[in-house]
C-alpha positions in Angstrom: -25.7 35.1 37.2 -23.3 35.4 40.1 -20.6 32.7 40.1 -18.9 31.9 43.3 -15.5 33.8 44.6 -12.3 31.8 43.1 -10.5 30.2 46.1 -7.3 31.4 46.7 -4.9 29.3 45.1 -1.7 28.5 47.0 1.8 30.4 46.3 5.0 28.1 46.8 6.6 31.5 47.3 4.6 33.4 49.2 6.1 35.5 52.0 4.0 35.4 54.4 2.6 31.9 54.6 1.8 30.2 58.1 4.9 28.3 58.4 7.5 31.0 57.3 5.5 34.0 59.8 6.0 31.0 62.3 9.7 30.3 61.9 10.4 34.3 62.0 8.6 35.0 64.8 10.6 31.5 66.3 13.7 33.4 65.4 12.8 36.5 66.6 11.8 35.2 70.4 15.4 33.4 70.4 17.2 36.1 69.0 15.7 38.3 71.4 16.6 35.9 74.3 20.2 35.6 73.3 20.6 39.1 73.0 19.2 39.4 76.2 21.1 36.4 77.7 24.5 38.2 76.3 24.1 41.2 77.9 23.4 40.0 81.3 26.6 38.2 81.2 28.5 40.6 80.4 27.2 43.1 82.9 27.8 40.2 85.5 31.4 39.4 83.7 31.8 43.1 83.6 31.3 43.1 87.7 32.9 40.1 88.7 36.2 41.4 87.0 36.0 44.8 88.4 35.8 44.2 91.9 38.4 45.9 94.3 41.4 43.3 95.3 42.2 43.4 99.2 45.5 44.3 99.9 45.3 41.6 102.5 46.4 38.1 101.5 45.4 35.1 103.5 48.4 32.6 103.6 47.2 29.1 104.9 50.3 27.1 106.4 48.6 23.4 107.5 46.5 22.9 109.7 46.8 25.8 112.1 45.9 29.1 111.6 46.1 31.6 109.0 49.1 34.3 108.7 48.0 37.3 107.0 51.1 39.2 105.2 50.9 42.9 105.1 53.6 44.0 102.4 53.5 47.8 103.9 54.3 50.7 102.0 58.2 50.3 102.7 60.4 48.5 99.8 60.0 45.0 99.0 62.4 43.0 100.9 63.1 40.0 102.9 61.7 36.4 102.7 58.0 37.4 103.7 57.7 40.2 101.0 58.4 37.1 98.3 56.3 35.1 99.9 53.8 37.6 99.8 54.3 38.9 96.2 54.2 34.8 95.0 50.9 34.7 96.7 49.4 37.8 94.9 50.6 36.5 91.9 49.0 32.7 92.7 45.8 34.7 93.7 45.8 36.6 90.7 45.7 33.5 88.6 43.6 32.0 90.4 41.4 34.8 90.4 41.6 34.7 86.2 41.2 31.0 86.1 37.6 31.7 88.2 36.2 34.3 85.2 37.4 31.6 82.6 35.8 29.2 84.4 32.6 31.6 84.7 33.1 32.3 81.3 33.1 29.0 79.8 30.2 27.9 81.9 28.0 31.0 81.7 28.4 30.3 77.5 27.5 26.7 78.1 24.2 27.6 80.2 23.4 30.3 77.5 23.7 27.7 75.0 21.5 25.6 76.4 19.0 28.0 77.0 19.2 29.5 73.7 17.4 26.1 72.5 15.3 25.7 75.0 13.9 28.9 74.2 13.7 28.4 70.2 11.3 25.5 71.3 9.5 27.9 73.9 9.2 30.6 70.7 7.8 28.1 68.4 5.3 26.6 70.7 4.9 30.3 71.6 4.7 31.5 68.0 1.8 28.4 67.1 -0.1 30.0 69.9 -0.1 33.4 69.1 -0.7 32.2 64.8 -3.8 30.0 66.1 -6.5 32.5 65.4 -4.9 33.7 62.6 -4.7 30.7 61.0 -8.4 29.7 62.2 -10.1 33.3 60.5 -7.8 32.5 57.0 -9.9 29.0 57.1 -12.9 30.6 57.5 -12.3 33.4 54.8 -11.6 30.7 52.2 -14.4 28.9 53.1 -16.9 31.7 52.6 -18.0 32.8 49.1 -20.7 34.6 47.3 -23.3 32.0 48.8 -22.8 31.9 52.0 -21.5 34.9 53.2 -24.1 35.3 55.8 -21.3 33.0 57.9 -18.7 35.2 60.3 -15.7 34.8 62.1 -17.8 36.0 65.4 -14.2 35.6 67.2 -14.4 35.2 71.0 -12.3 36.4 74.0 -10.7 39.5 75.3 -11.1 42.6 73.4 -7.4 42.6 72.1 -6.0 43.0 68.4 -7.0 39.6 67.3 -10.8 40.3 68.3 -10.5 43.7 66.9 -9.4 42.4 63.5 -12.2 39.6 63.7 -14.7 42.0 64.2 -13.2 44.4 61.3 -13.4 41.2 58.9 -17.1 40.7 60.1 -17.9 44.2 59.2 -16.4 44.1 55.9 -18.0 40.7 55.0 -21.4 41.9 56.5 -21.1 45.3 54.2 -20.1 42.9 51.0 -23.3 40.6 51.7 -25.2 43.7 51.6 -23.7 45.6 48.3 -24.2 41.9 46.5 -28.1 41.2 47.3 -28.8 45.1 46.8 -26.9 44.3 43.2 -28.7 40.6 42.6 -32.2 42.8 43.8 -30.7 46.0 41.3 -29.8 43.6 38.0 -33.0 41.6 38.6 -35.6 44.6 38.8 -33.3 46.3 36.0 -33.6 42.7 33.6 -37.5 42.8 34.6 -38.0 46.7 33.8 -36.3 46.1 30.1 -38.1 43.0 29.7 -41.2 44.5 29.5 -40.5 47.3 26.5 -38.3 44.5 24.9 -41.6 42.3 25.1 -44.0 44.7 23.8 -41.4 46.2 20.9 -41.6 42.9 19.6 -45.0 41.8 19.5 -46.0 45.1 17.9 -43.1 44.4 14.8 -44.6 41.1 14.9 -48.3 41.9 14.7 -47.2 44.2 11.5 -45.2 41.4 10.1 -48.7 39.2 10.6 -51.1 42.0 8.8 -50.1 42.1 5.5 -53.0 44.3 5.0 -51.9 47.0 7.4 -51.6 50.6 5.1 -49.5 53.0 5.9 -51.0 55.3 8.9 -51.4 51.9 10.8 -47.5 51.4 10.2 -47.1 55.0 11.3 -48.8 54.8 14.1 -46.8 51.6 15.3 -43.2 52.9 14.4 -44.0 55.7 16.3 -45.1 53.7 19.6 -41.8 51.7 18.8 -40.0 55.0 18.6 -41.8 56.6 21.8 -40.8 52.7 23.6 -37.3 53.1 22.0 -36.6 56.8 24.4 -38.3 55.4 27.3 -35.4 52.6 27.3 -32.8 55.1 26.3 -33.9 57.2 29.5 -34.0 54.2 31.7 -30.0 53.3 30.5 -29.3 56.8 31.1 -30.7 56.8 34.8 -28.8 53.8 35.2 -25.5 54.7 34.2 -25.7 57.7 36.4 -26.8 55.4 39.5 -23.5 53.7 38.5 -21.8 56.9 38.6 -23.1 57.9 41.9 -22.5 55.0 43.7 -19.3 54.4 42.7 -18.1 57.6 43.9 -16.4 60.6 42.7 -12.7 60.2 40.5 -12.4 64.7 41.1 -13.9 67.3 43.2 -14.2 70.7 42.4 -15.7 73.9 43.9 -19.4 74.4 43.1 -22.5 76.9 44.2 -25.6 75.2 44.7 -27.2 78.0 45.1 -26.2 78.7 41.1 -26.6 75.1 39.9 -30.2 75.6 41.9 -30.8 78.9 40.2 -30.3 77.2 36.6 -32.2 73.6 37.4 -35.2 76.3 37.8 -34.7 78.4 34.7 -35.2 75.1 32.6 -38.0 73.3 34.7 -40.4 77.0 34.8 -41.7 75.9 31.4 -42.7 72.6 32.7 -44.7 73.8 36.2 -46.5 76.5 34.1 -47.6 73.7 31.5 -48.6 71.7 34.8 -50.6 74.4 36.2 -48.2 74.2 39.5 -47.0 77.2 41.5 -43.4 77.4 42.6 -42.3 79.2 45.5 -38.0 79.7 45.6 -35.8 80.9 48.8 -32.3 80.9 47.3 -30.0 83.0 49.8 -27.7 85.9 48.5 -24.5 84.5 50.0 -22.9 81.5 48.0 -23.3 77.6 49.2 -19.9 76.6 48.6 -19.6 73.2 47.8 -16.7 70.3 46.1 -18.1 68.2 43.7 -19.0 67.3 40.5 -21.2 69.8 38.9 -23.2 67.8 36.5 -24.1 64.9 39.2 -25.1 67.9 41.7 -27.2 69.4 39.0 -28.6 66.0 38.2 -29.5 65.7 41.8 -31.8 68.9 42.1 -33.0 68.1 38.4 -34.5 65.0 39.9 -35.8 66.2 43.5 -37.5 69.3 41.2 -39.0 66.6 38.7 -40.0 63.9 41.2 -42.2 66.9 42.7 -43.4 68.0 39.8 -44.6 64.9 38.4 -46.1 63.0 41.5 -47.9 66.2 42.3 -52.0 67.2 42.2 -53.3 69.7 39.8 -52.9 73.0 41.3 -50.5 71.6 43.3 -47.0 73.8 44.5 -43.7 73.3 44.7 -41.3 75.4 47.3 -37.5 74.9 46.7 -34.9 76.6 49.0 -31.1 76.4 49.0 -28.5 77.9 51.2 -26.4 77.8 53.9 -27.7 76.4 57.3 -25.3 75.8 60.4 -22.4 75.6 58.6 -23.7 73.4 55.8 -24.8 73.9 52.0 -28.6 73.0 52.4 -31.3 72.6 49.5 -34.9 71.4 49.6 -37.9 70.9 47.9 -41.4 71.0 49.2 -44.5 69.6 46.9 -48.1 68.8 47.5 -49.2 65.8 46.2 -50.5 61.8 47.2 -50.5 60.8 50.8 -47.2 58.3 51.3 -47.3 56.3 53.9 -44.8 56.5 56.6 -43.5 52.8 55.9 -42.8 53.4 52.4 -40.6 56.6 52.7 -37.1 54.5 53.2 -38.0 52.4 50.2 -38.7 55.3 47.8 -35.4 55.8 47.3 -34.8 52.2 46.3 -34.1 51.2 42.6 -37.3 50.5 40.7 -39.9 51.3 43.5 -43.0 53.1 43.1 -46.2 53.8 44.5 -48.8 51.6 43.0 -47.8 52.6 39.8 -47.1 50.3 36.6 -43.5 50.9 34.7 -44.1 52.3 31.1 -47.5 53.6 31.9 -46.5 57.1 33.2 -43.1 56.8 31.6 -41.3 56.2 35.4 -39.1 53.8 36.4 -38.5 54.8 39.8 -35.1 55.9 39.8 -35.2 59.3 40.2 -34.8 59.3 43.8 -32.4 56.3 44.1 -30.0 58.5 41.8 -30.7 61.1 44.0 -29.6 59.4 47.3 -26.6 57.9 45.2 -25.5 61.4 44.5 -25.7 62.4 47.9 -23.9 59.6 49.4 -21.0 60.1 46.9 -20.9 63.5 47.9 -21.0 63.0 51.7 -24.1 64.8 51.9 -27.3 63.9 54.4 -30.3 63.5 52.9 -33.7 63.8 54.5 -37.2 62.7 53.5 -40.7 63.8 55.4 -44.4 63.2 54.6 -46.1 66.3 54.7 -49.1 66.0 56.5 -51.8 66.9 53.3 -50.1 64.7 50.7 -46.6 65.2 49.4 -43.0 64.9 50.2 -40.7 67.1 51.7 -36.9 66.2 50.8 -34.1 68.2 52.0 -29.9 67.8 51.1 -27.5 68.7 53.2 -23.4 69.1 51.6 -20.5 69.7 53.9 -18.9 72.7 53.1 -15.0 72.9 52.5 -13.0 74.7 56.0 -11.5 76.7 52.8 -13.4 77.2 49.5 -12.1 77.5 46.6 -14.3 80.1 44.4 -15.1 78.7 40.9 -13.0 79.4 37.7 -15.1 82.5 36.1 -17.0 82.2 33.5 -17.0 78.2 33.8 -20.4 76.5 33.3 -20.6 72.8 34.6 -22.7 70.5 31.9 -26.2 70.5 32.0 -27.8 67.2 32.0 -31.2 66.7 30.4 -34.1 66.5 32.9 -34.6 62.9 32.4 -38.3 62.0 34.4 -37.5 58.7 36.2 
């Protein structure tokens, strides 16, 4: 049913693969150190050169000591001033011939260096590529069957362990979304088994009784026909589960307390026909919410129909909607069966229902699952209580925009059908 993810085939010209990320970031360290290398020897070059020259000249003769020449601001004259100015000159050359020399050598030693530090980056660059390269190994390895496994990287808490831990988080929410879809397709394949099953061995049984007259035929076409709505409901409450937990493609401004006001005006034939007595708070003000209309309206349809059809004969049902600190709130109250505290989460799984057979009572336990769906496409909180006597108490709770938009007047969002799931 679930094949296993393709591994990722290999790109000759990929961008970014292991060896090429190496060789740039290789580059880049040398590069960097070159750069840096230049400019400190030109600051030092830059310094050297632009020392202040002594007026003073040093003039060794032999052995004996030196003779230092003043040329003195008078005119240059005489036998010292030469010597003097031939000495300046000699220094002066001597003096270029020095930042040549430093020059030549400082390139030399930069030279040198420059490689030594290409090797240094590269070594350096492996390092600092190591756990990447060890978490792309990994991620290849896992697939649909075992992605229980996890990078569960180790060390300091620094980028590397931040993205491990991001990668663990995302593969821990995908193991999750793919068993809640094995456990969704299978209870879904099981629940249209069953009608499937039983269309076919009543055709068959008429196919066998050749001596079957008409209201016998009647009779089964019509249980056919009665099996044939229960699985177009069940598709329908499955397509809008899809919907809802897929998210929403627009948003648009909404009041709940309107789409609550019109879920009742349709469902008040239904409670009087159930002998059950409905109690409403809707507040004055608006509960401005963005949304879809007709997946908001499908979400109090269902909350309104779950209570009225798990309830006890002379049961009630209290609805409320409004606005509560700052958020649109609406909830529904109903008497009914005790439900124990353990099964309250799983209620609002796919398929799940108290001690009750699918097809019997024309449920398929999806009423609620849409509804938290709905809710968690919406952003919205949703909160579930036992009520002490027997019955549920369910509440919704929509953000509500900084700055609503009112509605487009006269607009009325499509109403689903109440579809009992």
């Amino acid at each position: 049913m679930f094949r296993a993810l393709p591994k990722p085939r290999s790109l000759p010209n990929a961008r970014l693969r292991p060896s090429r990320v190496r060789t740039r970031l290789t580059l880049l360290y040398g590069a960097l150190f070159t750069l840096s290398g230049i400019v400190l020897l030109g600051i030092l070059f830059l310094l050297v050169s632009q020392s202040p020259k002594s007026v003073f000249h040093e003039i060794k003769r032999g052995p004996g000591p030196a003779v230092t020449v003043d040329p003195g601001p008078g005119p240059a004259s005489g036998p010292l001033t030469d010597l003097g100015k031939e000495m300046r000159e000699q220094a002066d050359r001597q003096r270029h011939a020095e930042l040549r020399n430093l020059l030549v050598h400082s390139g030399i030693a930069l030279a040198i260096m420059t490689l030594i530090s290409l090797a240094l980056g590269w070594l350096l660059a492996n390092r600092v590529l190591r756990p990447l390269s060890t978490m792309n190994t990994t991620i290849q390895r896992i697939s649909a069957r075992n992605l229980h496994e996890r990078l569960a990287a180790e060390g300091p808490p620094d980028e590397m362990k931040a993205l491990s831990d991001t990668v663990d988080g995302l593969l821990e929410r995908l193991e999750t979304a793919l068993a809640a879809h094995k456990r969704f397709v299978a209870n879904a394949a099981h629940e249209l088994r069953t009608p499937l099953t039983l269309e076919h061995a009543l055709i068959e049984e008429m196919l066998i009784d050749r001596e079957a007259g008409r209201d016998e035929l009647r009779k089964t076409f019509q249980r056919v026909l009665e099996i044939c709505q229960q699985q177009g409901r069940l598709l329908e409450s499955l397509l809008t589960l899809t919907t809802g937990e897929r998210g929403l493609d627009r948003r648009e401004p909404l009041d709940l307390s309107e789409l609550t006001g019109q879920v009742l005006d349709a469902a008040r034939a239904e409670l009087d026909v159930r002998g059950l007595s409905l109690a409403t708070r809707i507040g004055p003000a608006p509960a401005a919410v963005l949304g879809d209309p007709a997946l908001v309206e499908r979400l109090i349809a269902n909350l309104l129909d779950n209570a009225t059809d798990y309830n006890v004969p002379g049961g009630s049902v209290e609805i409320e909607c409004g606005v509560r600190e700052g958020r649109a709130v609406v909830s529904v109250v109903n008497t009914g069966r005790e439900v124990p505290a353990e099964q309250l989460e799983r209620l609002f799984e796919p398929f799940h229902r108290l001690d009750r057979t699918a097809g019997r009572d024309g449920h398929h336990g999806l009423g609620l699952s849409i509804v938290r769906a709905i809710a968690l496409a919406h952003d919205a909180s949703l909160a579930v209580s036992a009520r002490p006597g027997g019955g549920l108490s369910v509440q919704v709770s929509f953000p509500v925009p900084a700055d609503p938009v009112p509605a487009e007047p006269g607009r009325q969002p499509e109403r689903p059908a109440l579809n009992r799931t």
